[in-house]
PALODO-459006 format. One record per residue (C-alpha): residue number from 1; residue in one letter; chain; x, y, z. Coordinates in pm, 1 decimal, always signed. Each point is the difference from the previous one (the first is absolute). Layout:
@nr NUM&rest A&kette A&x X&y Y&z Z;
...
***
This chain:
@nr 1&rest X&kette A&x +0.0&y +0.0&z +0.0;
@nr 2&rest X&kette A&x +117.6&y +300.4&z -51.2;
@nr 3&rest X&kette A&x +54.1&y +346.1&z +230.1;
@nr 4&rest X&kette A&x -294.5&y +170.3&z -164.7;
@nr 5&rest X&kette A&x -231.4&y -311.2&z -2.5;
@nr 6&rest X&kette A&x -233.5&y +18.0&z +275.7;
@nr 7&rest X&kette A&x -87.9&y -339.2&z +148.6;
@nr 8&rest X&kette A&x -302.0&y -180.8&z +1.6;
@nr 9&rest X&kette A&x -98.8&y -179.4&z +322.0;
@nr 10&rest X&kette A&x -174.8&y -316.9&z +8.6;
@nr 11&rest X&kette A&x -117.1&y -85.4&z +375.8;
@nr 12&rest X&kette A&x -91.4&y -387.9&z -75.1;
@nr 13&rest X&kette A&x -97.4&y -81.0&z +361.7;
@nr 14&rest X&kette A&x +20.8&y -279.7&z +172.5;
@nr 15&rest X&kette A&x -377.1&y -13.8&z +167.4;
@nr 16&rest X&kette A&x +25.2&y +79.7&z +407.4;
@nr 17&rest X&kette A&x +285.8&y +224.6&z -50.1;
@nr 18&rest X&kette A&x -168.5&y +346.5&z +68.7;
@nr 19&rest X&kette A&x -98.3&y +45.5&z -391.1;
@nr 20&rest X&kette A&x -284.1&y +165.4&z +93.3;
@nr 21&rest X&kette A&x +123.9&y +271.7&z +220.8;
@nr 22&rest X&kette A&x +290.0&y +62.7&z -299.1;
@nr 23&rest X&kette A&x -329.9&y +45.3&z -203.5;
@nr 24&rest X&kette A&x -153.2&y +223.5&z +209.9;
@nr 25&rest X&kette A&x +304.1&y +199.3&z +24.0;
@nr 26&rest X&kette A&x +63.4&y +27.1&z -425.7;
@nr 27&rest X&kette A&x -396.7&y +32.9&z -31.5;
@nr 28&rest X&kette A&x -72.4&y +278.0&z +295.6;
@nr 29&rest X&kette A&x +300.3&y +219.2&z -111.1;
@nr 30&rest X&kette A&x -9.4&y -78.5&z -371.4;
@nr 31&rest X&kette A&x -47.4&y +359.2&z -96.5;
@nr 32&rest X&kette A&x +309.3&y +102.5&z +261.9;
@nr 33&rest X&kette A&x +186.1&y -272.7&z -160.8;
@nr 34&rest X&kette A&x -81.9&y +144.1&z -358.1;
@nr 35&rest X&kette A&x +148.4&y +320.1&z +102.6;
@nr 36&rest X&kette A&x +354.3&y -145.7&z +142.8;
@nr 37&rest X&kette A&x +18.5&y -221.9&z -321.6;
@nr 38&rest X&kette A&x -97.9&y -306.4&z +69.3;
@nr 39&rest X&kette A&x -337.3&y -139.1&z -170.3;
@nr 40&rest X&kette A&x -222.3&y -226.3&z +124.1;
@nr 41&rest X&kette A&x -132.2&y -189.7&z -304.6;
@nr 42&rest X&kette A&x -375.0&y -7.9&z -39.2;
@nr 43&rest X&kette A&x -58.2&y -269.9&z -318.2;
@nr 44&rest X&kette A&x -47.0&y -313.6&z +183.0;
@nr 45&rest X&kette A&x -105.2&y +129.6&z +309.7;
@nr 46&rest X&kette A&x -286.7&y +67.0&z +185.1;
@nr 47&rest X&kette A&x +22.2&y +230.4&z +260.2;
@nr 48&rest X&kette A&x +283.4&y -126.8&z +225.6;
@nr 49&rest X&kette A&x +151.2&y -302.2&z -164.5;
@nr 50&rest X&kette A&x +82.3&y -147.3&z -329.8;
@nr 51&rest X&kette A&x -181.6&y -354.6&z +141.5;
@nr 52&rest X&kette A&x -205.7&y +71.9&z -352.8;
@nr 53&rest X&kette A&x +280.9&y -39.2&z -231.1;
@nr 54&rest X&kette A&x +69.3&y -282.7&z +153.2;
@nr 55&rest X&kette A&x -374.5&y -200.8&z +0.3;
@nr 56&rest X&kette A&x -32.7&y +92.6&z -373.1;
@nr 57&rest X&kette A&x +355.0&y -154.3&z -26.0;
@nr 58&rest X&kette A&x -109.4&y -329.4&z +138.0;
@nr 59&rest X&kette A&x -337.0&y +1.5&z -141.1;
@nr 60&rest X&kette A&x -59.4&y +255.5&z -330.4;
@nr 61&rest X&kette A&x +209.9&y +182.9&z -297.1;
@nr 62&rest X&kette A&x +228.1&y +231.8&z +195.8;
@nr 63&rest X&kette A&x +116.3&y +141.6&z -326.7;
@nr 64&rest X&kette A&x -209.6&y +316.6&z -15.9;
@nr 65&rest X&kette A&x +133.2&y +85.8&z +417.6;
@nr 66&rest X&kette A&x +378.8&y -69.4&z -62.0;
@nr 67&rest X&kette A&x -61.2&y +234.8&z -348.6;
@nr 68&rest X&kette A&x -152.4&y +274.8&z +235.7;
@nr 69&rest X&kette A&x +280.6&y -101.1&z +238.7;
@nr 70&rest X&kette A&x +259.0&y +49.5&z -206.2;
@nr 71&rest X&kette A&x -158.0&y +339.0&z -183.5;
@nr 72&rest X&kette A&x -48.2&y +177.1&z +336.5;
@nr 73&rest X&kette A&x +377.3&y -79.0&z +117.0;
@nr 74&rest X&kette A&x +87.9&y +161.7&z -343.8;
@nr 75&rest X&kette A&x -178.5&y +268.1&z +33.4;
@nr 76&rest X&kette A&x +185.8&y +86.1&z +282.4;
@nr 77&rest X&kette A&x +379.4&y -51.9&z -46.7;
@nr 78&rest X&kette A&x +115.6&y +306.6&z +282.9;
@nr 79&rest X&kette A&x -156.8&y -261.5&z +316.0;
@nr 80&rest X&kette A&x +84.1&y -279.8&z +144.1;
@nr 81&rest X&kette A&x -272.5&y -248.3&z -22.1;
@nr 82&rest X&kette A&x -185.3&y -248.9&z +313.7;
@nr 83&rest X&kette A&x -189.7&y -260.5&z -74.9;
@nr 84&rest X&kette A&x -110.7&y -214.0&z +303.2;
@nr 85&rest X&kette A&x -237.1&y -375.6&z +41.0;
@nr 86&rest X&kette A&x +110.8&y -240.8&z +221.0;
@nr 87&rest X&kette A&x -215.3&y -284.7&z -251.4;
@nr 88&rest X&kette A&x +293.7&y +96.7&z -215.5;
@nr 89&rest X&kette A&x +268.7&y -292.2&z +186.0;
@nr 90&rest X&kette A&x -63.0&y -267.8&z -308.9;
@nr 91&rest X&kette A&x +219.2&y -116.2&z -306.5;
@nr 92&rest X&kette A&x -263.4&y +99.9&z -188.1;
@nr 93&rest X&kette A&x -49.4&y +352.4&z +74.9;
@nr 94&rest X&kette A&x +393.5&y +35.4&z -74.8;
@nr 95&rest X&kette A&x -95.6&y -156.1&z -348.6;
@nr 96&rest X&kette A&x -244.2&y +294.2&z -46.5;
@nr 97&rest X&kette A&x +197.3&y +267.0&z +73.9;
@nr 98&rest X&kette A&x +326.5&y -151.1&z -145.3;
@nr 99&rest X&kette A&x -229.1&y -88.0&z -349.1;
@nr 100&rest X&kette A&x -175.1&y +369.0&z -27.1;
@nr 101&rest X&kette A&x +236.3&y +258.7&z +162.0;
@nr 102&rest X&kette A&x +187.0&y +142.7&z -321.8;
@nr 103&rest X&kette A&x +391.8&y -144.8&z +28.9;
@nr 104&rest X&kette A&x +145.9&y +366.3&z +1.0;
@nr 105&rest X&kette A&x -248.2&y +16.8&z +338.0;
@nr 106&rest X&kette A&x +124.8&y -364.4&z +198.3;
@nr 107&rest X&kette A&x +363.4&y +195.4&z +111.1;
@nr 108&rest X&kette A&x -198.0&y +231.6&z +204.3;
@nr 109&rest X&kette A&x -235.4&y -245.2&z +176.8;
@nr 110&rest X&kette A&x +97.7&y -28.7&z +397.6;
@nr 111&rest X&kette A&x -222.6&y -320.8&z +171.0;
@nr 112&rest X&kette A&x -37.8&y +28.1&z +324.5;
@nr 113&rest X&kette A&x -116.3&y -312.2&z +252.0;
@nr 114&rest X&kette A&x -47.1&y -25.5&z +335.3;
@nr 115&rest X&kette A&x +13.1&y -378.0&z +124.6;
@nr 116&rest X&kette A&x -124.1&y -48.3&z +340.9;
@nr 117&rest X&kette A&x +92.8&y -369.3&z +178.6;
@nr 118&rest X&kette A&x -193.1&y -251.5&z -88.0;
@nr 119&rest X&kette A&x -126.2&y -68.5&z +308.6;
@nr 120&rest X&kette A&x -168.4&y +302.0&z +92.0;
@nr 121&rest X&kette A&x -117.6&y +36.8&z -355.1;
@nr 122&rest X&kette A&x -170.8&y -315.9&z -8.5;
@nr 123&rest X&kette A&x -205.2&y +59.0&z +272.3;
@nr 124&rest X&kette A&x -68.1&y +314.8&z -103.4;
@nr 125&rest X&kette A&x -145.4&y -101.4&z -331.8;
@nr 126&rest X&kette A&x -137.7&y -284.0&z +199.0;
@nr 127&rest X&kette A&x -232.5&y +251.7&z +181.5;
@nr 128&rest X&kette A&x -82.8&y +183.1&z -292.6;
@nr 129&rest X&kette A&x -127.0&y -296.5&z -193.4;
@nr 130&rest X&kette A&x -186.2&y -126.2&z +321.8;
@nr 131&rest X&kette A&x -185.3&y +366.1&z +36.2;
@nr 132&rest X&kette A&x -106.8&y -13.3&z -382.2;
@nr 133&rest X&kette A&x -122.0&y -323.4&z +9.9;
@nr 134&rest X&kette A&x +239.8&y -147.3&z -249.0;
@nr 135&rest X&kette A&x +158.9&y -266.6&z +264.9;
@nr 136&rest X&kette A&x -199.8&y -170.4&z +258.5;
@nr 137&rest X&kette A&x +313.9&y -260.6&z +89.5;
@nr 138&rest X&kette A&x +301.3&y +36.0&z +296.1;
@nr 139&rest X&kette A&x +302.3&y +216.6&z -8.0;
@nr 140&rest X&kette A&x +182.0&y -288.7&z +3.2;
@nr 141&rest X&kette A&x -201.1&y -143.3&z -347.1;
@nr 142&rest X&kette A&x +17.3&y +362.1&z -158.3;
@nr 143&rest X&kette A&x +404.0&y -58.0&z +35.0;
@nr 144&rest X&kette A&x +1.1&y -331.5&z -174.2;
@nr 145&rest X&kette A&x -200.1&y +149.7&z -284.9;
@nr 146&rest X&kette A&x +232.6&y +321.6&z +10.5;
@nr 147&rest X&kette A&x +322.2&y -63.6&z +93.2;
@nr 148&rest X&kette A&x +132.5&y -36.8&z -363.3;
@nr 149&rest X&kette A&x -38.0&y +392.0&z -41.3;
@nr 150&rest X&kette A&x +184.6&y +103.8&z +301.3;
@nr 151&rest X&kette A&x +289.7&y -90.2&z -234.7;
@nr 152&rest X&kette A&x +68.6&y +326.0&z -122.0;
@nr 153&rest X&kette A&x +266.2&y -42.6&z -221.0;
@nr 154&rest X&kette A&x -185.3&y -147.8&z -334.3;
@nr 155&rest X&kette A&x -177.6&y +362.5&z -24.3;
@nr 156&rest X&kette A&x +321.6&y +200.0&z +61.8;
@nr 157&rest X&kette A&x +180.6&y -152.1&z -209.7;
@nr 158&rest X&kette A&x -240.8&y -6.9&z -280.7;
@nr 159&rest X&kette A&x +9.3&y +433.0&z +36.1;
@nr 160&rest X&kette A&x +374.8&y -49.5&z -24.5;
@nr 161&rest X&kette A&x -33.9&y -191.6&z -331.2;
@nr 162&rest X&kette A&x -187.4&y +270.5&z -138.9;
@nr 163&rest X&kette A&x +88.9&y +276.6&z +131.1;
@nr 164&rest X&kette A&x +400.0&y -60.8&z +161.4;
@nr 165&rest X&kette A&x +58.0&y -73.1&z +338.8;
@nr 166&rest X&kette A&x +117.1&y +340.6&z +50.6;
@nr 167&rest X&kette A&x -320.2&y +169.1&z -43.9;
@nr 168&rest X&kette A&x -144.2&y -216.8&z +303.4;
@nr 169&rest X&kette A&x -24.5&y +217.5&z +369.8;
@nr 170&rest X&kette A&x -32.0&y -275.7&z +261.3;
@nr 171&rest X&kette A&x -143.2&y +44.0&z +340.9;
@nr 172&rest X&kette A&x -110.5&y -200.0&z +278.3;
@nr 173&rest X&kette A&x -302.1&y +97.3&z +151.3;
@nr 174&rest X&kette A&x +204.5&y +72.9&z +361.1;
@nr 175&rest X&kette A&x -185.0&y +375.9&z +169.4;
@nr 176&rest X&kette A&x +284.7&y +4.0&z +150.9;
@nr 177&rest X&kette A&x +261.2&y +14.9&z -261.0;
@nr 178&rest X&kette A&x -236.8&y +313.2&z -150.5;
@nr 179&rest X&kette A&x +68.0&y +326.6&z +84.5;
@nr 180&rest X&kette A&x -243.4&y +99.9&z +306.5;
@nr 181&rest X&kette A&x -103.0&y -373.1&z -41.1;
@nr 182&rest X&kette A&x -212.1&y +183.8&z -297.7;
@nr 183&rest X&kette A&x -32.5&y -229.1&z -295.7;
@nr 184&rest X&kette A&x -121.1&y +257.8&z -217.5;
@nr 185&rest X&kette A&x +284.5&y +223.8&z +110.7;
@nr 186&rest X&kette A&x +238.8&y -291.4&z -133.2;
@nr 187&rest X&kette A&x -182.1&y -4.8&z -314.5;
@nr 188&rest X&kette A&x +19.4&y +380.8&z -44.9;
@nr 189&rest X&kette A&x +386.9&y +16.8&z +57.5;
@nr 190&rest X&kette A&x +0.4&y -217.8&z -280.6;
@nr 191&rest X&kette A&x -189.3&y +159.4&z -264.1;
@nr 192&rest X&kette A&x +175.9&y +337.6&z +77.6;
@nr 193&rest X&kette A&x -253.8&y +138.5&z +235.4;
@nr 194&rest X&kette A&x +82.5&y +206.1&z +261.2;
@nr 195&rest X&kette A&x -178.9&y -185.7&z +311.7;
@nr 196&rest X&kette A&x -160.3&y +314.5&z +181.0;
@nr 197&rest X&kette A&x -247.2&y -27.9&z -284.5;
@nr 198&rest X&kette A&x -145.2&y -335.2&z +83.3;
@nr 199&rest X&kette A&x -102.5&y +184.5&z +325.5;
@nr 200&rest X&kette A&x -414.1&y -142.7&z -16.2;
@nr 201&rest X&kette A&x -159.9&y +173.4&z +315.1;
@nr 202&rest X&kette A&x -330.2&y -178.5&z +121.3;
@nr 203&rest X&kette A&x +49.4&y -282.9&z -234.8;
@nr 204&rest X&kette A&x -200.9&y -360.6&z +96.0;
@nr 205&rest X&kette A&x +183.3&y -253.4&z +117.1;
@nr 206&rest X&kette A&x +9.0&y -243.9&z -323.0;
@nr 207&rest X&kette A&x -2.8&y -424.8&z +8.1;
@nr 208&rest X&kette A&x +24.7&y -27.1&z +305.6;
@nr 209&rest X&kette A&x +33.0&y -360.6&z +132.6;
@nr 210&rest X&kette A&x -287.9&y -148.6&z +91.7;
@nr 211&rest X&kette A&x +14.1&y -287.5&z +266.4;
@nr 212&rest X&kette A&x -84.3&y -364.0&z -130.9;
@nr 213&rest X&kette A&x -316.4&y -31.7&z +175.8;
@nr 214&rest X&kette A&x -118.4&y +343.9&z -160.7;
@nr 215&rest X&kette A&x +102.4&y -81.0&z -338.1;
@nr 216&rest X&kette A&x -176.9&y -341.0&z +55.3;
@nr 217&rest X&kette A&x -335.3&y +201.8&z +111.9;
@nr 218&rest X&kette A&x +36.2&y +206.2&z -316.2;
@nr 219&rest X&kette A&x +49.1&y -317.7&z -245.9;
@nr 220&rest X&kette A&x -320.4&y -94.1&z +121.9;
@nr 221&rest X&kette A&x -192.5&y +288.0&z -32.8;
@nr 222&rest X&kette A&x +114.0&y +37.0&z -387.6;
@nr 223&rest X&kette A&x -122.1&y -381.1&z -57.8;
@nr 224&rest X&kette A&x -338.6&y +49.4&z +185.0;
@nr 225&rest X&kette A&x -138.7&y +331.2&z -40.0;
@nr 226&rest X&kette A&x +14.1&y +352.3&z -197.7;
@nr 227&rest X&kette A&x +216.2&y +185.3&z +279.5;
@nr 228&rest X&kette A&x +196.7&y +249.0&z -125.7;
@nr 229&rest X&kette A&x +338.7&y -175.5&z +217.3;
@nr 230&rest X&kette A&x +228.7&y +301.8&z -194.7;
@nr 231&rest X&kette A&x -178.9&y +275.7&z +163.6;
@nr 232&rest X&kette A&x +26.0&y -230.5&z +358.5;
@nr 233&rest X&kette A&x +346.5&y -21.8&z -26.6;
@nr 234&rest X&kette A&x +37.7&y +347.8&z -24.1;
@nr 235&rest X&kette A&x -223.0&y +51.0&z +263.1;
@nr 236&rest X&kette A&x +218.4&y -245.7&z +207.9;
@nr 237&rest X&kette A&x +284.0&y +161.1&z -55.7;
@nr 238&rest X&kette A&x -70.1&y +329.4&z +78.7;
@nr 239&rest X&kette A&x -132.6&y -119.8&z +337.4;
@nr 240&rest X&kette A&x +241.2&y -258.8&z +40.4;
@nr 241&rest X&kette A&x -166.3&y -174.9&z +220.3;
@nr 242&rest X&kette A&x +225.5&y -228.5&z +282.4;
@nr 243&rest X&kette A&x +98.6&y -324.5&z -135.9;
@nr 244&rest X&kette A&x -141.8&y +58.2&z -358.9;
@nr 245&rest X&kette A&x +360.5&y +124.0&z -146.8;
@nr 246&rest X&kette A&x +234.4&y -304.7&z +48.1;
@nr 247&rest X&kette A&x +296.7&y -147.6&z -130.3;
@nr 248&rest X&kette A&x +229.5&y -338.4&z +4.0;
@nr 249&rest X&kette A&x -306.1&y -161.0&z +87.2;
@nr 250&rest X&kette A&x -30.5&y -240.7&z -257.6;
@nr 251&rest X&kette A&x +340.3&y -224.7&z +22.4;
@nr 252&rest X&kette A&x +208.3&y -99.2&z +315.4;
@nr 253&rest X&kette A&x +367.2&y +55.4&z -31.3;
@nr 254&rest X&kette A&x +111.7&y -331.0&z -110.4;
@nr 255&rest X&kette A&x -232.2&y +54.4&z -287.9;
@nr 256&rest X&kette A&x +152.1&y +273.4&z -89.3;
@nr 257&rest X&kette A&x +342.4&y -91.3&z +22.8;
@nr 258&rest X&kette A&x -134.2&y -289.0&z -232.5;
@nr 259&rest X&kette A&x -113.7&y +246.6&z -231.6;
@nr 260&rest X&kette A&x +357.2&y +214.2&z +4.3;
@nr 261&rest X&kette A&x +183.6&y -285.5&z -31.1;
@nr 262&rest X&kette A&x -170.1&y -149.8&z -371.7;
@nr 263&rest X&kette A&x +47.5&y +335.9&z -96.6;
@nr 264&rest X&kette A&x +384.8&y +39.4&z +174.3;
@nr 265&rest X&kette A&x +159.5&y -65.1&z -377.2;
@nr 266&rest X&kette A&x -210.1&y +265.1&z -175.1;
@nr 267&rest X&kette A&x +30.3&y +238.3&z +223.2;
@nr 268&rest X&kette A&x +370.8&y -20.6&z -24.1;
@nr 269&rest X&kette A&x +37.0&y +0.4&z -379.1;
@nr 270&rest X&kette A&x -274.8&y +304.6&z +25.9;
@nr 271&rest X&kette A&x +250.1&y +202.4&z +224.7;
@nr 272&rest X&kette A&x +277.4&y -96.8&z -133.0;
@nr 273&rest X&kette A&x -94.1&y +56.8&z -366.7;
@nr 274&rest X&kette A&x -233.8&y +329.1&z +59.5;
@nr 275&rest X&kette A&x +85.0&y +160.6&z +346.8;
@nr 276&rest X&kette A&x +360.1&y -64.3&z +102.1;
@nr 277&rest X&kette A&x +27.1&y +289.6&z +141.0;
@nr 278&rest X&kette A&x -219.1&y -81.6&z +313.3;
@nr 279&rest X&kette A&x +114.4&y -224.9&z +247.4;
@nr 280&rest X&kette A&x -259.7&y -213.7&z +2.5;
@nr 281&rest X&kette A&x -343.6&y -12.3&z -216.1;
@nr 282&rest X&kette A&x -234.7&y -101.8&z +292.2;
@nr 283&rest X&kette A&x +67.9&y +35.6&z +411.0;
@nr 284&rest X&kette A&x -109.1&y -370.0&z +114.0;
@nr 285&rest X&kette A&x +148.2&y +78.0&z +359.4;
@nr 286&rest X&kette A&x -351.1&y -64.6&z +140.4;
@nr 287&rest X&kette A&x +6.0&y -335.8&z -158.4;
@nr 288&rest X&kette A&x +297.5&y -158.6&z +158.7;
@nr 289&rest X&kette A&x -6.0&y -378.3&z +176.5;
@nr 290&rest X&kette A&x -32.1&y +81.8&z +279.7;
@nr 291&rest X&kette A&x -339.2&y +214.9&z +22.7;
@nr 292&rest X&kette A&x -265.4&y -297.8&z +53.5;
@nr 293&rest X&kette A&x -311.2&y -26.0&z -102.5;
@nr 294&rest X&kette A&x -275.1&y +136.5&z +227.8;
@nr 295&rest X&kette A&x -335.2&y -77.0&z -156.4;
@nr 296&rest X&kette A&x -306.1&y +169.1&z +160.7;
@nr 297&rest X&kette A&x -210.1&y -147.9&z +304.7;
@nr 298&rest X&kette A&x -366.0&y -44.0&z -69.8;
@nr 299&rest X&kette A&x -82.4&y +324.4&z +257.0;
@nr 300&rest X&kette A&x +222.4&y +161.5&z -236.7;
@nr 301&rest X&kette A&x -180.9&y -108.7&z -318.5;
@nr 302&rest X&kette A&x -294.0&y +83.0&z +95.1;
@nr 303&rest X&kette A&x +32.9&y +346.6&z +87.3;
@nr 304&rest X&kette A&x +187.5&y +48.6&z -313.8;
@nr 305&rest X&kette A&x -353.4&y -151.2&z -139.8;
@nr 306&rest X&kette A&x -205.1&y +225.0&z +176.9;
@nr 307&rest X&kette A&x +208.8&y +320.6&z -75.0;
@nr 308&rest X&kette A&x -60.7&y -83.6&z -329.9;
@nr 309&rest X&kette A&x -298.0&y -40.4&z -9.6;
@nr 310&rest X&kette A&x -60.6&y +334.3&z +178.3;
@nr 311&rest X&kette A&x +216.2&y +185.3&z -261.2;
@nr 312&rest X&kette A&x -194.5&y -115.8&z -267.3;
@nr 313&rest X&kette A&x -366.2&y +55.7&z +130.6;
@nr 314&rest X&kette A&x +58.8&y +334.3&z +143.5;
@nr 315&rest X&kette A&x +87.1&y +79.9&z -362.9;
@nr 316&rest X&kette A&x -280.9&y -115.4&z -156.0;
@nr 317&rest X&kette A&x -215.0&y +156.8&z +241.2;
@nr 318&rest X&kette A&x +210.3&y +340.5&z -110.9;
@nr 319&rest X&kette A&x -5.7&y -22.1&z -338.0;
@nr 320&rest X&kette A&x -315.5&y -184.3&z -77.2;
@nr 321&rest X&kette A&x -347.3&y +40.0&z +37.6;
@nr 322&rest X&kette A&x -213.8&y -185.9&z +238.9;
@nr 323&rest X&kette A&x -365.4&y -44.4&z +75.9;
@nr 324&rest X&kette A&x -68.9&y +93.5&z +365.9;
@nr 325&rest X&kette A&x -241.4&y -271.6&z +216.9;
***
């Protein structure tokens, strides 16, 4: 690339790595942005994210979006250029943009990822298929039929292929290797923004982490009935009611040492390869042999039950109609 070719940005996730607070960042200051020379790309999005580029990519002609893609970027060769989806981690989506982005264009691509360890994202996207209804099995069953893409380095490598290894920004999702422990302040340094302008006063707190028993409530209520669960999980997260908001609830530690150590190889080639400049991709510290495994007692169970349950009806009775007796 060279000195008077601004860059253009490609944010390609992964899921549960703060993509949507990065999005409400590029979205909410777009215009700011615009004005400092950087441009957040508006064919293929709508609204906050480029998550529609990427469904038409899996599913429809994306031809007329990358054209209208690539036409907007033209038409403004003095900015730097963002575009941000965290559906974008797949081979395939680096065949898109490797097959329509014009070859003159490819030098000035920059990919960032942000990989967050497997165990924690696998019970994160756990939860979130549990609270849509999509997965009605065990943590422990969503890992058998996941664990194959934990491995991240098929996808990275495919962006090397066709784009060059150099163009690839690595990052493990660690708060506290970000400055202020601010992920979007880590992507900002990045793209050349200066970070007091990701300052977001009063902004909602954003994917939060529901507890297992919540998410679990919410599964059912998207099987069984018309509830609206997105507006109840905004409704629980603004109150955040005690024990609804939970983490490393879902797998004991020797679980997820299991899990790190299947994935022990990749994650070395992936640091290695993409990130040698850290001194380690993921902190397992927490994970080591000797912290035992220290399931919950039934008492304990069950008030996690009942505080779910609690969460989730004191939202629907603040966000829903009801008939009074």
């Amino acid at each position: 690339m060279s000195t008077d070719q601004k860059p253009i940005f490609i944010h390609i996730g992964t899921q549960k790595t703060g993509s949507t607070s990065i999005q409400a960042f590029l979205w909410g200051k777009h215009k700011e942005l615009h004005a400092n020379g950087v441009h957040y790309v508006k064919a293929g999005r709508k609204r906050a994210a480029h998550n529609h580029l990427a469904i038409v990519e899996r599913n429809g002609d994306v031809t007329p979006l990358m054209e209208n893609l690539v036409a907007e970027i033209e038409a403004h060769p003095d900015h730097t250029h963002v575009i941000s989806s965290e559906m974008f981690f797949r081979s395939s989506v680096s065949e898109m943009l490797a097959q329509y982005l014009p070859t003159e264009m490819k030098p000035r691509v920059r990919l960032i990822a942000y990989l967050r360890r497997q165990d924690k994202f696998l019970e994160s996207m756990f939860k979130q298929a549990l609270k849509n209804g999509r997965f009605r099995g065990t943590p422990q069953a969503y890992w058998a039929k996941r664990g194959n893409a934990v491995r991240y380095s098929e996808v990275l490598d495919k962006f090397a292929s066709d784009f060059g290894k150099e163009a690839l920004i690595v990052r493990p999702f660690e708060r506290g290797a970000f400055p202020e422990g601010d992920i979007v302040k880590d992507f900002a340094q990045h793209i050349g923004v200066d970070a007091d302008m990701t300052n977001m006063p009063d902004q909602a707190p954003s994917n939060l982490t529901l507890s297992h028993e919540v998410s679990h409530l919410l599964g059912m209520l998207n099987r069984t009935t018309d509830v609206n669960t997105r507006v109840l999980i905004r409704e629980i997260s603004r109150h955040n009611t005690r024990g609804a908001v939970r983490s490393s609830d879902c797998y004991l530690p020797s679980e997820r040492r299991e899990i790190m150590q299947t994935c022990a190889n990749d994650n070395a080639y992936v640091h290695q390869t993409y990130c040698p400049e850290l001194p380690q991709l993921f902190d397992v510290s927490d994970l080591a042999d000797d912290v035992a495994d220290v399931p919950a007692t039934d008492a304990e169970r069950l008030q996690h039950l009942q505080e779910g349950i609690y969460a989730v009806l004191r939202a629907i009775g603040k966000t829903h109609k009801t008939t009074p007796r």
